[in-house]
OpenMM code with the backbone's topology and positions (N, CA, C; nanometers):
from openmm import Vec3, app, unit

residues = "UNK UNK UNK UNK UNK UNK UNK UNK UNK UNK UNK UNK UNK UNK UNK UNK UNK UNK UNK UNK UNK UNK UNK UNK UNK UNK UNK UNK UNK UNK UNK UNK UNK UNK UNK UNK UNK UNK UNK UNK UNK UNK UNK UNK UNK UNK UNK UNK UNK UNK UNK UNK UNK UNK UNK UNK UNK UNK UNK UNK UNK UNK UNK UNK".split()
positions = [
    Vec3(21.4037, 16.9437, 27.6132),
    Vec3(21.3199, 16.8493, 27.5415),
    Vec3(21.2297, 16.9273, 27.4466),
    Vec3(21.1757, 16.8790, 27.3326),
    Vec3(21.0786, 16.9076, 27.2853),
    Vec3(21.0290, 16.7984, 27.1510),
    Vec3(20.8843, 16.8548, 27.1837),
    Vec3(20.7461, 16.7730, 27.0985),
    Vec3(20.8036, 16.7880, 26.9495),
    Vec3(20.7717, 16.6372, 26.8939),
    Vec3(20.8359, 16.6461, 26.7708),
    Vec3(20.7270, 16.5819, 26.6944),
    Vec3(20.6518, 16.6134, 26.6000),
    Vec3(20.6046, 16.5048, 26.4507),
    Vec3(20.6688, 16.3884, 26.3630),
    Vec3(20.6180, 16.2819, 26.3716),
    Vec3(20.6889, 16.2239, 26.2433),
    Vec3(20.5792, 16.1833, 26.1324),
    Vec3(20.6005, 16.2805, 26.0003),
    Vec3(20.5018, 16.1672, 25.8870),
    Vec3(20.5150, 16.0520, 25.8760),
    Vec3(20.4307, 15.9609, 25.8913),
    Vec3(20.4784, 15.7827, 25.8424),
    Vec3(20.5052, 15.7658, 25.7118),
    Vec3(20.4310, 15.8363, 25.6740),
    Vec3(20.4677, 15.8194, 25.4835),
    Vec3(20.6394, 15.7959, 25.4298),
    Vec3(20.6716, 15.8871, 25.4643),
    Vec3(20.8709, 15.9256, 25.4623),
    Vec3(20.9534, 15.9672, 25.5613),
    Vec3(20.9022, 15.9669, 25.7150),
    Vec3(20.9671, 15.9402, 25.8236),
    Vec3(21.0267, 16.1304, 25.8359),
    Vec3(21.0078, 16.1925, 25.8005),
    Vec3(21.0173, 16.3692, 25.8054),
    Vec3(20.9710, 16.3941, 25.9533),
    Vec3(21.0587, 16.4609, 25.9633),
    Vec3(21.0564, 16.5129, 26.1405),
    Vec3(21.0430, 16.6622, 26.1131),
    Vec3(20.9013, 16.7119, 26.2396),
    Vec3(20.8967, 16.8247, 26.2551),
    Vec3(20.8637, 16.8838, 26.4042),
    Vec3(20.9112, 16.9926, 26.4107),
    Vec3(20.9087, 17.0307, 26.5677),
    Vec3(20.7959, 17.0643, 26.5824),
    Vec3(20.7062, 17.0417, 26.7002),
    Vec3(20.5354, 17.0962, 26.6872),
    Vec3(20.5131, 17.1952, 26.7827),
    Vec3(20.6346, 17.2193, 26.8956),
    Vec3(20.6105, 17.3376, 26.9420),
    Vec3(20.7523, 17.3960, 26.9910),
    Vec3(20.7768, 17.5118, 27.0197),
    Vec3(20.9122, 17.5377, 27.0191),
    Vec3(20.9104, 17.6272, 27.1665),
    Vec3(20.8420, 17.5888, 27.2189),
    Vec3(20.8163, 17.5718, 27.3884),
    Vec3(20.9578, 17.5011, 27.4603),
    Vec3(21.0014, 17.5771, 27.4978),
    Vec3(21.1237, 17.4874, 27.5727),
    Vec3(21.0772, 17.4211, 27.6964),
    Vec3(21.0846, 17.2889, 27.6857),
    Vec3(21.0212, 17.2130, 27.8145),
    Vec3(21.1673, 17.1754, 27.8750),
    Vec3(21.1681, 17.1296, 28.0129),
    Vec3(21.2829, 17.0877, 28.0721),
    Vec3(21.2474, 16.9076, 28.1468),
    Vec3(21.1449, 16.8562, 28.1198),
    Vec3(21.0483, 16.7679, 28.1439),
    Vec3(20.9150, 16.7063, 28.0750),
    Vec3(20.9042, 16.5969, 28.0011),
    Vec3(20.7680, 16.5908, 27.9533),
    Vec3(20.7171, 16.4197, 28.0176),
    Vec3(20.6839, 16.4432, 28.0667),
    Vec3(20.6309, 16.2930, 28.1297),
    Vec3(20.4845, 16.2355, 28.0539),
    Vec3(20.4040, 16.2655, 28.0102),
    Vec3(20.2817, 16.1899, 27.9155),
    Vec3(20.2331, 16.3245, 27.8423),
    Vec3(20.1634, 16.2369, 27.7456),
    Vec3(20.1139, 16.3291, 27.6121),
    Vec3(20.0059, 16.2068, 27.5645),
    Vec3(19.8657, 16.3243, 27.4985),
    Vec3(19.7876, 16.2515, 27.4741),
    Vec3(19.7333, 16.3150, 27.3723),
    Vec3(19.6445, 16.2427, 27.3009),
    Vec3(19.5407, 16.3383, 27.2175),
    Vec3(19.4036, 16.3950, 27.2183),
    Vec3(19.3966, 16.5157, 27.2156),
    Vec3(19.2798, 16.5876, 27.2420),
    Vec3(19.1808, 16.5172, 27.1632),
    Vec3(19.0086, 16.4963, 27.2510),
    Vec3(18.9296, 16.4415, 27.1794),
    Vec3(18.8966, 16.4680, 27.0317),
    Vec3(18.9364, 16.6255, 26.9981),
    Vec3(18.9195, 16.6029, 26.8489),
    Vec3(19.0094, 16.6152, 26.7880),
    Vec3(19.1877, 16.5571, 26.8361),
    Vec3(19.2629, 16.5257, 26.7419),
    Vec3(19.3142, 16.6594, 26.7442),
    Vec3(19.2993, 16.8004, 26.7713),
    Vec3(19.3847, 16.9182, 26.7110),
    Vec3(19.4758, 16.9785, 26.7777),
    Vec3(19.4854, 16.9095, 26.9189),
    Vec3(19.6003, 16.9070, 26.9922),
    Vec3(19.6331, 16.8253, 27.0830),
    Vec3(19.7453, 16.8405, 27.1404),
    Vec3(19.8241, 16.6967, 27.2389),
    Vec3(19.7934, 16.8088, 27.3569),
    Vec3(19.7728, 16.7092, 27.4876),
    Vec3(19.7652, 16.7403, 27.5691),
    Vec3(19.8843, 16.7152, 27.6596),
    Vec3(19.9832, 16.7699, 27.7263),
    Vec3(20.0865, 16.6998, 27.7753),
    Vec3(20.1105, 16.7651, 27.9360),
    Vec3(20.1767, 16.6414, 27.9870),
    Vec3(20.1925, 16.6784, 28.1554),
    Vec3(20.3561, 16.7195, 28.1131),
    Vec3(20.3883, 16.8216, 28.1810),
    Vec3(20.5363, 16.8695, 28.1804),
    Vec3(20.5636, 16.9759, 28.2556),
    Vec3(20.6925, 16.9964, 28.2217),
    Vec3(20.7630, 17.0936, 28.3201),
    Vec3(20.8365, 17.1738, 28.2292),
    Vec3(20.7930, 17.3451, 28.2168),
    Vec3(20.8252, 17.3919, 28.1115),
    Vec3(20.9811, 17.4855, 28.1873),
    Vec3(21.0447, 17.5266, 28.0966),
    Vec3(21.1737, 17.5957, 28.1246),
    Vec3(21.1726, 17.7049, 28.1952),
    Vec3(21.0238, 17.8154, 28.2181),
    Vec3(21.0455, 17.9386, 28.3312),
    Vec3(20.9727, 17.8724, 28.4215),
    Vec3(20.9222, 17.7353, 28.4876),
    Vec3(20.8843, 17.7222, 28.5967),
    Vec3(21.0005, 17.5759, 28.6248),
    Vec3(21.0846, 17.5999, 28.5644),
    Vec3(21.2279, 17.4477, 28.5800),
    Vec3(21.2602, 17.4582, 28.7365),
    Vec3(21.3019, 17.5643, 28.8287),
    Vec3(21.2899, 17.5423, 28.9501),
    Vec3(21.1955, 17.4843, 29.0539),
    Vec3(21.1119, 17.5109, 29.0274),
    Vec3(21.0020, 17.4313, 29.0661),
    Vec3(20.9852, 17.2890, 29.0156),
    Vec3(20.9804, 17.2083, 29.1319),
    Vec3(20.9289, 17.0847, 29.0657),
    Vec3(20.7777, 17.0129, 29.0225),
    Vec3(20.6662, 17.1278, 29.0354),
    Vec3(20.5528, 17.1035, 28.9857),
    Vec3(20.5688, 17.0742, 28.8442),
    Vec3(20.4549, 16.9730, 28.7738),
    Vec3(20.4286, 16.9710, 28.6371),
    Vec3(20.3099, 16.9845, 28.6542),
    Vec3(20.2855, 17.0511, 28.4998),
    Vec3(20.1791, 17.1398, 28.4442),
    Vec3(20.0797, 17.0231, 28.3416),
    Vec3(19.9754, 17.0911, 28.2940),
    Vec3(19.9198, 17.0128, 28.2104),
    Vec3(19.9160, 17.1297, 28.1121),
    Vec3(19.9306, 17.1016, 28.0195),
    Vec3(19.9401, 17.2138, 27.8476),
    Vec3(19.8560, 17.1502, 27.7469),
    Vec3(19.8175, 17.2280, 27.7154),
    Vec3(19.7661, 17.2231, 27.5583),
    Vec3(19.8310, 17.2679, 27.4289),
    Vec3(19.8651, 17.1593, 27.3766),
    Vec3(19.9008, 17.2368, 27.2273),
    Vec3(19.8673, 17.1942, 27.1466),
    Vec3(19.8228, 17.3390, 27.0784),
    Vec3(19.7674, 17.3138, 26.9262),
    Vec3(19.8631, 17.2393, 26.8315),
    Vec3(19.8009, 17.1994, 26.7280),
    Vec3(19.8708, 17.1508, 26.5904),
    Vec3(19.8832, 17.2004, 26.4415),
    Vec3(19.7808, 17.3079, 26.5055),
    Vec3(19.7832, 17.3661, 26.3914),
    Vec3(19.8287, 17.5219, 26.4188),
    Vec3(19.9423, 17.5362, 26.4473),
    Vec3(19.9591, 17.6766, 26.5250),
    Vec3(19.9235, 17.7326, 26.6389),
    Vec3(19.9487, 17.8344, 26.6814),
    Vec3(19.9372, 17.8961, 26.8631),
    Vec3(20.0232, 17.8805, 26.9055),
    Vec3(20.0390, 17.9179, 27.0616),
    Vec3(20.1012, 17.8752, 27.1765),
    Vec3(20.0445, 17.8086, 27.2933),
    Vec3(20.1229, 17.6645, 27.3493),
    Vec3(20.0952, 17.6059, 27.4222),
    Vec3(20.0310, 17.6639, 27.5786),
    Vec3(19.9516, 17.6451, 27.6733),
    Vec3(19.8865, 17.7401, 27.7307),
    Vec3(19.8470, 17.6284, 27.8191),
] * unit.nanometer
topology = app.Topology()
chain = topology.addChain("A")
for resn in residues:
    res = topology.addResidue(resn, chain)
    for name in ("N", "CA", "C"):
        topology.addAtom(name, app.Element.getBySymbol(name[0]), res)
């Protein structure tokens, strides 16, 4: 799976993090808008069935 953008303007798809998730169950937006907050299950903890809570930026970084 992974987090994707769409502009409304012209419907352009962009990938927003290139985090390989194997699970994303909710996503939200950070109070000031500059990143999604999401519950998931990323690809080096896929054996495990815990999900995580992440942060990702939008304007660059890595999810954390």
């Amino acid at each position: 799976m992974k987090v994707v953008g769409v502009r409304v303007e012209d419907r352009v798809e962009s990938t927003l993090t290139t985090q390989p998730w194997t699970w994303i169950k909710d996503v939200s937006w950070s109070p000031d808008g500059g990143s999604l907050i999401i519950n998931a299950r990323d690809a080096a903890t896929a054996p495990d069935l815990a999900m995580q809570i992440w942060r990702v930026p939008l304007m660059g970084g890595e999810p954390r």
